[in-house]
N, C-alpha and C positions, 0 to 999 in steps of 0.2 A: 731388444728384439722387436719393439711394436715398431721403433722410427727404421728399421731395416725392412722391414715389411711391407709401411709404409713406402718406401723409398723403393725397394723392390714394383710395388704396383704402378708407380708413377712412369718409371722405366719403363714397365712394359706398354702403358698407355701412349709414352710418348714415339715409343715402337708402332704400335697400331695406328698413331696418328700419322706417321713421317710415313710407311709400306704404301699408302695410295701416291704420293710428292713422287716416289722411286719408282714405282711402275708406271705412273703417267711420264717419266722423264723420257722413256725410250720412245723419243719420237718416231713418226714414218720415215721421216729424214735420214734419223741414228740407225735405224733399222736398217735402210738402204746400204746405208755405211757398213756393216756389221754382216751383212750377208756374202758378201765378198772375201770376208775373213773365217767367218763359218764352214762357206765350202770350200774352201781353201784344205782346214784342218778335216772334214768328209774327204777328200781326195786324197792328203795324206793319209788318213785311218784306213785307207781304202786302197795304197800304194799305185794312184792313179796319177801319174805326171800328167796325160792330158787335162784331166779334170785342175791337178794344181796349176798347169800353165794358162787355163783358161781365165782365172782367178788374177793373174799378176802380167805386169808387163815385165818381158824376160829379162831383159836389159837392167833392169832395178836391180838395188846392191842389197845384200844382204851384210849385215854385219853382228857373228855370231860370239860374244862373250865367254870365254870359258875357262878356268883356271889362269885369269890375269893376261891373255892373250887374245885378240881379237879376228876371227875367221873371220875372212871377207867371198865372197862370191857372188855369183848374179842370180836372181830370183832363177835362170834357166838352172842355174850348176844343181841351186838348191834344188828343185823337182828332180834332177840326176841322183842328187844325194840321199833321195828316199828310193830306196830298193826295197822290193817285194820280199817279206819273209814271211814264217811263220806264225810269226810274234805278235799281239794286238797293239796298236799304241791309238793314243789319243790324247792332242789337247786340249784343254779346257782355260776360258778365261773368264773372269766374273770382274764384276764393278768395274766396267769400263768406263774410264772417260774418254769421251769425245769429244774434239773440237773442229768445227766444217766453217772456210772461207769460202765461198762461190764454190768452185770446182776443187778446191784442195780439203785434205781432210788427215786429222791425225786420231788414232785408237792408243791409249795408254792405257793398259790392263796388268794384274796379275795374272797367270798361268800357272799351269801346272802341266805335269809331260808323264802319259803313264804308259807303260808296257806292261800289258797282260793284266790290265785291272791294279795295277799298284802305282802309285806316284813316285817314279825315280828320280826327278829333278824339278826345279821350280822357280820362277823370277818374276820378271816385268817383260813384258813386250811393248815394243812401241812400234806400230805399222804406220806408213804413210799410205795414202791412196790418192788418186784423181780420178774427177769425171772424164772419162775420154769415149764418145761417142753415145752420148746421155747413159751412161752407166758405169759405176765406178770399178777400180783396176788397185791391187796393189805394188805399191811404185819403190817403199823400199820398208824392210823390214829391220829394227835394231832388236835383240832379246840380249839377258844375262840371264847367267843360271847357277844355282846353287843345290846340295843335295841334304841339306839339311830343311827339310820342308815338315807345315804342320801336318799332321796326319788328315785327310780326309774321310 
């Protein structure tokens, strides 16, 4: 019990030590990058096509994972394919990684997809983006999705 204890405390120290390395990681840069994809999922939550076409260059493909078949459309189709209802949804992504060339940039995140405050499905998302016009645009979008997700 005492070296599990031990081991326990050292854990969580090395926890404390590593939370400032992760919060200093989101650079202004990452940020820049990440806000584009933030309002993005505001506009859907929000059943706003302008707001989501504002976000993306329409022309960019989507390509949507789902039961072993792959849905393709254009970043426009996908703002068509959020219709206004009654229902709350929201996504949510944590631990992203980033990776930015000059003007190109890719988001590799987990997600999760909830309707009405519960999480009904869950994967990876992989956004592209570019700078176009000194501010960036998302240019194409890959997810999969599975329904066995951990609980939040």
């Amino acid at each position: 019990m005492h070296r599990f204890a031990r081991d326990l405390v050292l854990s969580c120290l090395s926890a404390v030590a590593v939370a400032p390395t992760l919060a200093m990681a989101a650079t202004p840069t990452d940020q820049e990058v990440l806000a584009p994809i933030q309002a993005l999922f505001n506009g859907m939550a929000r059943y706003d096509k302008n707001a989501i076409l504002a976000e993306v260059q329409p022309e960019g493909s989507v390509a949507l994972l789902r039961e072993g078949k792959v849905v393709r459309m254009t970043l426009a189709q996908f703002a068509d394919h959020i219709k206004p209802s009654k229902d709350r949804i929201e996504e949510r992504i944590r631990d992203p990684l980033i990776r930015i060339d000059d003007d190109i940039a890719m988001v590799w995140a987990p997600y999760e997809f909830l309707l009405n405050g519960k999480v009904v499905h869950c994967g990876t998302d992989v956004i592209n983006l570019v700078r176009d016009n000194q501010r960036w645009v998302i240019s194409g979008i890959s997810d999969n999705s599975r329904n066995n997700c951990p609980s939040s």
